[in-house]
N, C-alpha and C positions, 0 to 999 in steps of 0.2 A: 791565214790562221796558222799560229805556231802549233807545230806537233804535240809540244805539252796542252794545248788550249782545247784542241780534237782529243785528245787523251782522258782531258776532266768531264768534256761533253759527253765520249764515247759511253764512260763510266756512271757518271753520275749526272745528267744531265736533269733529270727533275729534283734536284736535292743543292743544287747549286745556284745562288742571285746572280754575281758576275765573278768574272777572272782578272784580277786588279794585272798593269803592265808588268807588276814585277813577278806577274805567276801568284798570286800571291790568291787565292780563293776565300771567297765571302760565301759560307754555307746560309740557304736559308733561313736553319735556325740555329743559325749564330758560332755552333759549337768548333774547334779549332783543328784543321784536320789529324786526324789518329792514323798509327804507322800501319796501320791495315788499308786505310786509306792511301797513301800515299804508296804501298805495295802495290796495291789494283789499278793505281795509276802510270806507276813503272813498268806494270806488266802490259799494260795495253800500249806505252809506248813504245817495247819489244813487238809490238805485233803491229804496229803503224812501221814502225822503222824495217821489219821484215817481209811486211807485205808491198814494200816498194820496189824490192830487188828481186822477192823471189819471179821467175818464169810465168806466166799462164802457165795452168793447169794442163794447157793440150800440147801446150813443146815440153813442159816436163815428163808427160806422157810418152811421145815421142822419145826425147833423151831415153826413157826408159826401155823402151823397144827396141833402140838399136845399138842400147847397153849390151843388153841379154846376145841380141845379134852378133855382136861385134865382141864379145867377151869385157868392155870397158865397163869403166864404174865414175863415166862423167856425172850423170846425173848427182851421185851420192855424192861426189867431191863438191859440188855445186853446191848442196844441202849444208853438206860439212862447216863450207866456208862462212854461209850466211851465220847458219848458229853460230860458230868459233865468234865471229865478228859483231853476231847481237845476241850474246847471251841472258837467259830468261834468270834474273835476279841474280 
């Protein structure tokens, strides 16, 4: 399943009949998607697309630990980088 097709499910998933090949959405009732729509669908793409790279939660912990330890700021650069590269709208 394409990232955009998980993105209209994630969101809208009881409001939606199908997702034509072309991405193209057939709302239940009929209506034509609105740029509020098509926001909350962007946004959630930003969050499928940064939840693929960021860390588990217990090495970025870790990373954090031995930030503090070790006087480094891996972890933040790591963060940095994701956001720079998928930024939210």
């Amino acid at each position: 399943m394409s990232d955009y097709r998980q993105a209209v499910l994630n969101v809208y998933a009881d409001s939606v009949n199908t997702i034509g090949s072309d991405d193209s959405i057939d709302w239940l009732d009929g209506h034509d998607t609105t740029p509020e729509e098509t926001d909350n669908i962007n946004i959630e793409l930003v969050r499928i697309a940064r939840g693929s790279v960021f860390l588990p939660i217990s090495e970025q912990l870790d990373q954090i630990y031995w930030d503090r330890k070790n006087g480094t700021n891996t972890w933040e650069e790591g963060i940095d980088a994701i956001k720079t590269k998928y930024p939210k709208g």
